[in-house]
C-alpha positions as CSV (number, residue, x, y, z in Angstrom):
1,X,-116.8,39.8,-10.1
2,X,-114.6,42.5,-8.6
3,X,-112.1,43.9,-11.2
4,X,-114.3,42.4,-14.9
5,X,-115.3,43.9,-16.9
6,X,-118.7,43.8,-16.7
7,X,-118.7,45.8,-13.3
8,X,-116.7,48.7,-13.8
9,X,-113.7,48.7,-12.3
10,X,-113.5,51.8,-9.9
11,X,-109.7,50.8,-9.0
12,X,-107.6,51.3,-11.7
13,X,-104.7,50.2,-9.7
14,X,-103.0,48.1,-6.7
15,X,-100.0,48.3,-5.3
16,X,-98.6,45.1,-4.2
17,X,-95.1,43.5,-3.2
18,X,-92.2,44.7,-5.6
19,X,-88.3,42.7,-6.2
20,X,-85.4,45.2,-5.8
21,X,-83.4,44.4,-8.7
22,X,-85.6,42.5,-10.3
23,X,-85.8,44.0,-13.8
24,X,-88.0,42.6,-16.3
25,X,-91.3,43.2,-15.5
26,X,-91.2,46.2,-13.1
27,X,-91.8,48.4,-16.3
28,X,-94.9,47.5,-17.6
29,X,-95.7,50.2,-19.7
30,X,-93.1,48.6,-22.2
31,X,-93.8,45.9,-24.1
32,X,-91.1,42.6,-23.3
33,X,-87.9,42.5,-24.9
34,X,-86.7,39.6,-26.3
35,X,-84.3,38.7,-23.1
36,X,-87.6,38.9,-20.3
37,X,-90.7,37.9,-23.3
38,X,-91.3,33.5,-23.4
39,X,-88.8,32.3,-25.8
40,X,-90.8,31.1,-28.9
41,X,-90.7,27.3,-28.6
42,X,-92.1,24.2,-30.4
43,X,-94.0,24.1,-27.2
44,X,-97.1,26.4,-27.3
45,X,-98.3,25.6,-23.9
46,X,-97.2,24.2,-20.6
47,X,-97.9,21.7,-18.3
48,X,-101.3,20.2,-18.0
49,X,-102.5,21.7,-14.3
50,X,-104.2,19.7,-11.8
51,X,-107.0,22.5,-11.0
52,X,-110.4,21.7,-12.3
53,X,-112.8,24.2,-13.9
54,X,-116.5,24.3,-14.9
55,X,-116.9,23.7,-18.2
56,X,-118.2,27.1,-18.6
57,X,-115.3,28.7,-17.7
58,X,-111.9,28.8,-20.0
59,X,-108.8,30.2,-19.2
60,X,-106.3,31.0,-21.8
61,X,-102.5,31.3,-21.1
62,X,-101.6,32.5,-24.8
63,X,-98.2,32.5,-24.1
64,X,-94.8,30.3,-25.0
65,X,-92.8,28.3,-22.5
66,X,-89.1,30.0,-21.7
67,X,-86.5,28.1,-22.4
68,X,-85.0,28.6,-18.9
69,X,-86.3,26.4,-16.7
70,X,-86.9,28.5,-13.3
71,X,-88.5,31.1,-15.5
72,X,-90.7,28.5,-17.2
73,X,-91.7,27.1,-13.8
74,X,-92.7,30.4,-12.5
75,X,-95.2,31.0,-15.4
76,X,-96.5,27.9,-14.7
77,X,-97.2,28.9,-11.0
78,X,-98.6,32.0,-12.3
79,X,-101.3,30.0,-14.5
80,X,-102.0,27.8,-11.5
81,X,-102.5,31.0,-9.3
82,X,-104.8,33.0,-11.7
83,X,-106.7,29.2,-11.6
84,X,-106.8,28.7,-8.1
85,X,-108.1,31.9,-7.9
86,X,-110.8,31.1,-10.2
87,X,-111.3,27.8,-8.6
88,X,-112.3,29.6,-5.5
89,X,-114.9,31.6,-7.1
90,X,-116.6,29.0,-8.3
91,X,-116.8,27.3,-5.4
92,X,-118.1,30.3,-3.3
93,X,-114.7,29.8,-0.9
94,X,-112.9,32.3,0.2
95,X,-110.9,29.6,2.1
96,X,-110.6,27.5,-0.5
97,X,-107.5,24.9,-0.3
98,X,-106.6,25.1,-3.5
99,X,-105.8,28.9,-3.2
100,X,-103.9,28.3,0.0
101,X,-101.5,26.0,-2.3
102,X,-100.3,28.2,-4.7
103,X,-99.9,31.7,-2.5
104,X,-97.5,32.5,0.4
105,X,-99.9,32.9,3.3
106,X,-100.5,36.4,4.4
107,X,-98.9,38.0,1.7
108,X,-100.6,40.1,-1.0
109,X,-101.1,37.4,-3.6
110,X,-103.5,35.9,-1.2
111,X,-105.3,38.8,0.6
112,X,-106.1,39.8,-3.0
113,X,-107.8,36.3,-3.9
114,X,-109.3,36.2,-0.4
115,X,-111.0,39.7,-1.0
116,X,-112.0,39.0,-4.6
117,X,-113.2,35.1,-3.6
118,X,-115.3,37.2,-0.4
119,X,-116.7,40.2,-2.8
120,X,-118.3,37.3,-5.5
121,X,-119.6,35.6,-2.7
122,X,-121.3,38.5,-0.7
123,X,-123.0,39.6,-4.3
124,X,-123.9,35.9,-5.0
125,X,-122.0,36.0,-8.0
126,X,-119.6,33.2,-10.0
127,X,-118.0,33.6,-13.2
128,X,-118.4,32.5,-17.1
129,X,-117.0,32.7,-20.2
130,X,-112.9,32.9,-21.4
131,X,-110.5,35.2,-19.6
132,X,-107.0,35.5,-21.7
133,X,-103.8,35.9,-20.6
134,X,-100.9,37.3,-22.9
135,X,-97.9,39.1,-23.8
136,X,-96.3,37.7,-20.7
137,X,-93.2,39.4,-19.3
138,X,-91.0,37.9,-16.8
139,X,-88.0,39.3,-14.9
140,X,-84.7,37.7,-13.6
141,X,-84.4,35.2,-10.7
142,X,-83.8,37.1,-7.4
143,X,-81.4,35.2,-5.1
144,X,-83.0,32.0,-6.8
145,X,-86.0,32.0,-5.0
146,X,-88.1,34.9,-6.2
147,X,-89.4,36.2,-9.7
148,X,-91.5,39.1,-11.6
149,X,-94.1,37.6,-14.0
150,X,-96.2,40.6,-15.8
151,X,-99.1,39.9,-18.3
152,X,-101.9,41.4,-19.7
153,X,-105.5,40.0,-18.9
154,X,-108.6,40.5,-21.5
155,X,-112.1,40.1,-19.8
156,X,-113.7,41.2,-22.7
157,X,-115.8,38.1,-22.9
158,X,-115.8,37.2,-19.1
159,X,-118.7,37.5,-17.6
160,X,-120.4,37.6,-13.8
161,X,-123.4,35.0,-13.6
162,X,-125.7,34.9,-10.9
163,X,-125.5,31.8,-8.5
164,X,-128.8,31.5,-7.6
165,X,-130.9,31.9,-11.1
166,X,-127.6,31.3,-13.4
167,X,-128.4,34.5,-15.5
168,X,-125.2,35.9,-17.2
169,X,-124.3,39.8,-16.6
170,X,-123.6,40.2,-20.1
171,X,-121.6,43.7,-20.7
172,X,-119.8,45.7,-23.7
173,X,-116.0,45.4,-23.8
174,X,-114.5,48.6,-22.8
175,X,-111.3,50.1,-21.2
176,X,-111.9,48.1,-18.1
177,X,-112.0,44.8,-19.7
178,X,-108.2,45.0,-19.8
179,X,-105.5,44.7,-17.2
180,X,-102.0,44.0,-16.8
181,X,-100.8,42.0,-13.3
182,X,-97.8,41.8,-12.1
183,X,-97.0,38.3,-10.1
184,X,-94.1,38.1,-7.6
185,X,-93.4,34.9,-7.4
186,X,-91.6,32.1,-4.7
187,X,-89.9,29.1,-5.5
188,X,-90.7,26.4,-3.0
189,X,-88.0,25.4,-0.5
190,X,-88.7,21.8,-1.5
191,X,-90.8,20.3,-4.2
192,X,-94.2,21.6,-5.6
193,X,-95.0,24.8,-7.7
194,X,-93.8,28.1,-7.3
195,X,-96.3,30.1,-5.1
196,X,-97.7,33.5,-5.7
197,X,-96.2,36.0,-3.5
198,X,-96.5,39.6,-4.5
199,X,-99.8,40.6,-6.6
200,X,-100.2,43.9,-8.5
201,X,-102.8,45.2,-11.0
202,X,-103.3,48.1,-13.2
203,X,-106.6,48.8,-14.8
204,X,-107.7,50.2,-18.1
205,X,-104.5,49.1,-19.5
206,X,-105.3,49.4,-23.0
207,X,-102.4,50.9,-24.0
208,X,-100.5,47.8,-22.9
209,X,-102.8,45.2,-23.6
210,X,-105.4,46.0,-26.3
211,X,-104.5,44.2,-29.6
């Protein structure tokens, strides 16, 4: 898969769509202060999504809820994006419906899974194994509608498999196996979850991200 681990990562980064004023999560060499980071709750995980994986496949969101709730409900519609997008891989689609529910259409969030959901499918490649998601950073509502959610990604036991034989790509963790994305985004005008917007990456971020 484009961006694991286990094939290289020539980009180390990708510029997406950025909140004027936003704060929070626009500096992501810091680690999160205690006003942007997930409160630390009784709650250790969110809402129980509605996007169904292969067994194979587990997706960890080690992170707490925030206590305020548009914040709270943009990390959810982070998760769900970083699932969708999953969900699309797995199912070989770079058209998939699901990710067309949780992005703004033609905006970077969605070119991004398009291209990534096209790459897997031209090299005949899914996905296997547990890709984590931590140390969460998330900035302040922007004219209540739009938000900066930052958080590192480990892929250091994620794993391209091959569609047609179902052999793994096993590789070594390295620098590449860790990122940190930054998420802008949208609350919905009426119900439903908050959509991905804005989608940024930097690779190699083990400075950031390495435990």
């Amino acid at each position: 898969m484009f961006l694991l681990a286990g094939c290289g990562g020539e980009n180390d980064g990708s510029k997406g769509d950025k909140i004027d004023g936003a704060g929070g999560s626009a500096d992501k060499s810091a680690s999160p202060s205690k006003s942007d980071a997930p409160a630390e709750g009784d709650a250790a995980d969110f809402r129980t999504s509605d996007i169904e994986l292969p067994d194979d496949v587990e997706l960890v969101f080690d992170w707490k809820q925030p206590s305020d709730k548009e914040k709270a409900a943009a990390l959810d519609g982070a998760a769900d994006y970083m699932r969708a997008l999953m969900h699309g891989t797995v199912a070989q689609d770079p058209k998939d419906p699901v990710v067309g529910k949780h992005t703004v259409p033609l905006q970077t969030a969605e070119k991004f899974a398009t291209r990534l959901i096209e790459m897997d499918v031209k090299d005949g490649v899914t996905a296997t194994g547990e890709e984590r998601y931590y140390r969460a950073n998330i900035g302040e509502v922007v004219d209540g509608k739009l938000v900066e959610v930052a958080f590192c990604v480990d892929q250091s036991k994620f794993y391209d498999k091959d569609v047609e034989t179902g052999k793994v790509r096993r590789t070594e963790e390295d620098a590449s196996s860790y990122m940190r994305y930054t998420l802008v985004m949208q609350k919905p005008k009426g119900e439903g979850p908050w959509k991905a917007r804005g989608f940024e990456f930097e690779g190699k971020a083990v400075t950031q991200c390495r435990d």
